[in-house]
N, C-alpha and C positions, 0 to 999 in steps of 0.2 A: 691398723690405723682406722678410727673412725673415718664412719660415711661425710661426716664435715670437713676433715683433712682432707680426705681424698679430694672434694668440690674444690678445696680451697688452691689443692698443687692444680688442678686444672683451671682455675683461674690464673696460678701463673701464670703456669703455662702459655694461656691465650697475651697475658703483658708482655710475655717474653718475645713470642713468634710473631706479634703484631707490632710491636717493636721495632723486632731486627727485621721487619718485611717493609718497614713506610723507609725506606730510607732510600737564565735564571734570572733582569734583579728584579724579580719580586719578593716579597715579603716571606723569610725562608717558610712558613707553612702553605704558602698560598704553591712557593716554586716548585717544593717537594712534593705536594697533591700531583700536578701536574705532572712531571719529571716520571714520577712511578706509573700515570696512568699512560703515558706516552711512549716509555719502555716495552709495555706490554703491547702494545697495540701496534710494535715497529715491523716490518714484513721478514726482516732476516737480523742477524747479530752474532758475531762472535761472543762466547761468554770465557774467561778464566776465572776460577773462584779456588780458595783453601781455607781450609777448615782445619782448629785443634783443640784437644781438650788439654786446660794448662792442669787442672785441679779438680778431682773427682774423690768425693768420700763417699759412701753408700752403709748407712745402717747397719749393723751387723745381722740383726733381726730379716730385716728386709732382704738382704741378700741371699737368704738362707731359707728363704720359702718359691717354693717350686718352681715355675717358669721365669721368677724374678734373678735366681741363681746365675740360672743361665745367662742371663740378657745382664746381668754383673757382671760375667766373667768375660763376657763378651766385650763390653764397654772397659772392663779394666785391662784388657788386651792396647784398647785405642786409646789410653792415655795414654802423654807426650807424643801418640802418632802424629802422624803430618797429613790430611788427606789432600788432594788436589784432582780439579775437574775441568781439563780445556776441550769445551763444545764448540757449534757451529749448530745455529736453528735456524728452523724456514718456515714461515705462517703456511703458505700455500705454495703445492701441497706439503704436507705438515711432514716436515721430517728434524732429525735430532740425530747427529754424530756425536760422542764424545772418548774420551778416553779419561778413564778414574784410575789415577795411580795413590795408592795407600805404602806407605810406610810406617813398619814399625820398629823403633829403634832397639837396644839391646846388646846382647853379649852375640847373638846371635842376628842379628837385623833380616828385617823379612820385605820384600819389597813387591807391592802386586801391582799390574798395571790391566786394566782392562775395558780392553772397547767396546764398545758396544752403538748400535744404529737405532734408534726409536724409530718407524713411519708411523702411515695409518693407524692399520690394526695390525703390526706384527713390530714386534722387538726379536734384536739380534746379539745375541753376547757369545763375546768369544772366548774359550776357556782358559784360562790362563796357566803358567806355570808355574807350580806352588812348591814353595820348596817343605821338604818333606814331608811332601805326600804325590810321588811319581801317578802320574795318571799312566794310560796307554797312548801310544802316537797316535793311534786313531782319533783322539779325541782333544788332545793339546794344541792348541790353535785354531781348531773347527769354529766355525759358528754355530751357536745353537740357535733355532729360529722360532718364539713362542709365538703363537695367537693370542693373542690378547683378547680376542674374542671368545675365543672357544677356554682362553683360562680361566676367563672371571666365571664361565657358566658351569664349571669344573667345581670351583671355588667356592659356587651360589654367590660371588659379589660381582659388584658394579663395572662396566667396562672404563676404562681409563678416557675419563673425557679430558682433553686438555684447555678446551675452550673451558667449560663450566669451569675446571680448575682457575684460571686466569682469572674470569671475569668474579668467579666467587674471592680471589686474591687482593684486586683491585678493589671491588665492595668492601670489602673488610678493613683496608687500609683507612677506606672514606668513613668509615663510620668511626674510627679510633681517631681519628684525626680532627674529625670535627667538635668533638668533646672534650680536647686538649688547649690548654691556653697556650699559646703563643710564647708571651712574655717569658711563662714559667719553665718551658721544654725544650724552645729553641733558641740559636743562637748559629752566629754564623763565622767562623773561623778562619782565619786566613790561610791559606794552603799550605805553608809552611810550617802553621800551627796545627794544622789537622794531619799533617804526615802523610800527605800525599805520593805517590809513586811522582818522580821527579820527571818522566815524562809526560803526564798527566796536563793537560789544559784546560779548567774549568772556568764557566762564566760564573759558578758561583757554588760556595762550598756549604750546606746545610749541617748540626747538627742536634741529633737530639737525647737528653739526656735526664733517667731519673735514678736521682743520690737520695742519703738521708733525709735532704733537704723536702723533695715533693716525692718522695713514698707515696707516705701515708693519702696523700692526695689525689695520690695513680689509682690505689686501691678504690677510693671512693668511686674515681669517675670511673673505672672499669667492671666495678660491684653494680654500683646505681642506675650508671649511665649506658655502656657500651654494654658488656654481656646482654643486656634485654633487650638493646636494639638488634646485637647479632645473632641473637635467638629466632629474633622474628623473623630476619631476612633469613634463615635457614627451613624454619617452615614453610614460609610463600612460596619456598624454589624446593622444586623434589630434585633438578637436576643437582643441586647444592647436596642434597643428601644422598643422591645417589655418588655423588664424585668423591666424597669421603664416608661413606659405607655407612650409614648413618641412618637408624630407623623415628619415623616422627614421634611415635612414641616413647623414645629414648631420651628424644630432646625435649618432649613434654614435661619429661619427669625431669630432665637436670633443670628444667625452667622453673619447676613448683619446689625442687627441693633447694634451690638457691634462694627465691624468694622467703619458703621455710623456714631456712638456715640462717639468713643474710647475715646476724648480726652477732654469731659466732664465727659463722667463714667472715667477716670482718677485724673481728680479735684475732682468730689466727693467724690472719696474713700478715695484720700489723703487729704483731706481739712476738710470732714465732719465727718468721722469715727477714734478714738482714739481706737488704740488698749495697756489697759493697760497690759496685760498677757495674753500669748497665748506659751502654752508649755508641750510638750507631749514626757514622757521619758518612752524608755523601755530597757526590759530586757532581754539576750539572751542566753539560756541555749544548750547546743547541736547542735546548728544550730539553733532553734527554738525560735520564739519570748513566751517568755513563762509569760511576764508582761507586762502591759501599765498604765499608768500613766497622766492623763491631766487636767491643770486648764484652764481656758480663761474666761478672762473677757473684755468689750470692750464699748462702747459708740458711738453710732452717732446721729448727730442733723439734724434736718431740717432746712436750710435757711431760709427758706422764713417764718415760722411758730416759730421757735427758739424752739419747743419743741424735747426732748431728749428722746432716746432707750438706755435703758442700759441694760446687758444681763452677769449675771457671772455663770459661773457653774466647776464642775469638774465628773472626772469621773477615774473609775477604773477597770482593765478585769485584771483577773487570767487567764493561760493555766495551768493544769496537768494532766496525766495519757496518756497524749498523744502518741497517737497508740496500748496504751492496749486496751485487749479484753472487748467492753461494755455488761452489764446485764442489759436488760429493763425488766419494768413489764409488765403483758401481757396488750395489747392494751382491755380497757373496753366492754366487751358484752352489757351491758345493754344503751350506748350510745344512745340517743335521734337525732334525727336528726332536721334541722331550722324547717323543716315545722311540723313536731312534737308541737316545742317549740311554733312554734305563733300558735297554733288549741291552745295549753293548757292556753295558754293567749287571747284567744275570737280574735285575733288581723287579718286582711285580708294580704295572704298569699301575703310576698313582702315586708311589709313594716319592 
């Protein structure tokens, strides 16, 4: 794939995840600003969310060159899976329970569920039972207990800041949001019409949506307008680049070779990628985005090749209990640690 394709899926990319991240009576852009930056900043919150991929094609090409294979076979594993994530967060001090159960359906259906505890600086995941592949008792239900400190310096990457994450999350929405018309992206739905879970209570339903219709126009404002402002807020902030591994001079160069390129990564995006739905509706209770909602499905082709990427999924996040007082269980004593875990698998410490 050319060096301009490649700019060009990363520009998606950024439409897509900025997108499905910005999602009451005020004016639904003014509520949803709001709604998203008040989420973040809440003290405590239960979260449920699910995730699925309805539609995935992948290049034949592409799947068939080296690390890409892999992360194909991987991804073609989780089509029609089901994944689901019920947490429980707490600002201070910063802790994160959840439990990720995956399903994959089949002749053989496989089902993984696994806990795991975020604090500080230490993550806890506990092993799971996997069907066919017997682990040892010793280790089936253990916690394993990582430093997050001592991994990333293992690793030579970034420690896991969650604040920079947030606050760079929140930035990013504000900058996409402010270079979006109103008129042309939002719209506000009636709960009945947005397909609300039926015990749901909003003061007001947001959402936002780009078809056929304003593509071509997303592209602009995100080519012209937003990539160069999110460029810049990435350089002013090292903690921004430290939180997504990111070197200044990496982003210097997607900076100059976007400018560059502009006006072929413009043709490509408009000419080679169909976006058939792309639409994320939420919900707003108290001030609070307290639902979200999103389907996207999309297509692009390679010229030169004629072969096609297709990609559909949806997704789903609950907020409740938010700013009540959280109850965790006690953080596990008997936790294993990695280097624990490879001595009890013969394995040399590292790998």
């Amino acid at each position: 794939m050319k060096k301009v394709q490649k700019i060009a899926v990363l520009i998606l990319a950024v439409i897509l995840v900025v997108i499905a991240g910005c999602s009451s009576s005020q004016p639904p852009k003014e509520a949803l600003t709001a709604a998203m930056a008040k989420i973040t900043e809440a003290d405590s919150y239960a979260m449920q969310m699910s995730f699925g991929l309805n539609e995935l094609e992948i290049p034949q090409d592409a799947a068939m060159q080296g690390d890409a294979a892999a992360a194909a076979a991987i991804v073609g594993m989780l089509k029609d899976a089901s994944i689901t994530v019920d947490a429980v967060y707490q600002k201070n001090p910063m802790r994160t329970d959840m439990d990720v159960e995956i399903v994959i359906p089949g002749d053989m259906e496989m089902k993984l569920t696994i806990p795991m505890i975020m604090a500080e600086e230490t993550l806890y995941v506990k092993v799971p039972q996997i069907p066919m592949l017997p682990l040892p008792e010793t280790i089936t239900g253990k916690f394993i207990k990582i430093d997050l400190k001592e991994l990333a310096g293992q690793q030579g990457g970034a420690e896991i800041d969650i604040e920079a994450q947030q606050k760079l999350g929140k930035e990013l929405g504000e900058v996409l949001l402010k270079h979006f018309d109103e008129k042309t992206y939002f719209s506000e739905p009636k709960a009945e019409e947005a397909g609300l879970p039926e015990d749901l209570k909003a003061d007001q339903v947001v959402a936002i949506e780009v078809n056929e219709s304003n593509y071509a126009q997303t592209v602009d404002t995100v080519v012209e307008k937003v990539l160069p402002e999110l460029i810049d807020v990435l350089l002013k902030n090292e903690a921004y680049l430290k939180s997504l591994q990111l070197e200044t001079a990496d982003v210097e160069k997607f900076k100059n070779d976007l400018e560059t390129n502009k006006a072929e990564i413009l043709d490509v995006l408009k000419n080679d990628v169909k976006v058939n739905k792309l639409k994320v509706t939420g919900a707003i209770a108290d001030d609070y985005l307290v639902y979200q909602d999103g389907q996207m499905n999309l297509e692009a082709t390679d010229k030169e090749s004629g072969q096609k990427m297709k990609l559909g999924l949806h997704f789903d996040v609950s907020y409740s209990d938010i700013n009540k007082e959280v109850t965790f269980e006690e953080i596990p004593a008997d936790a294993i640690t990695l280097d624990e875990l490879t001595q009890m698998f013969e394995l040399p410490v590292g790998l």
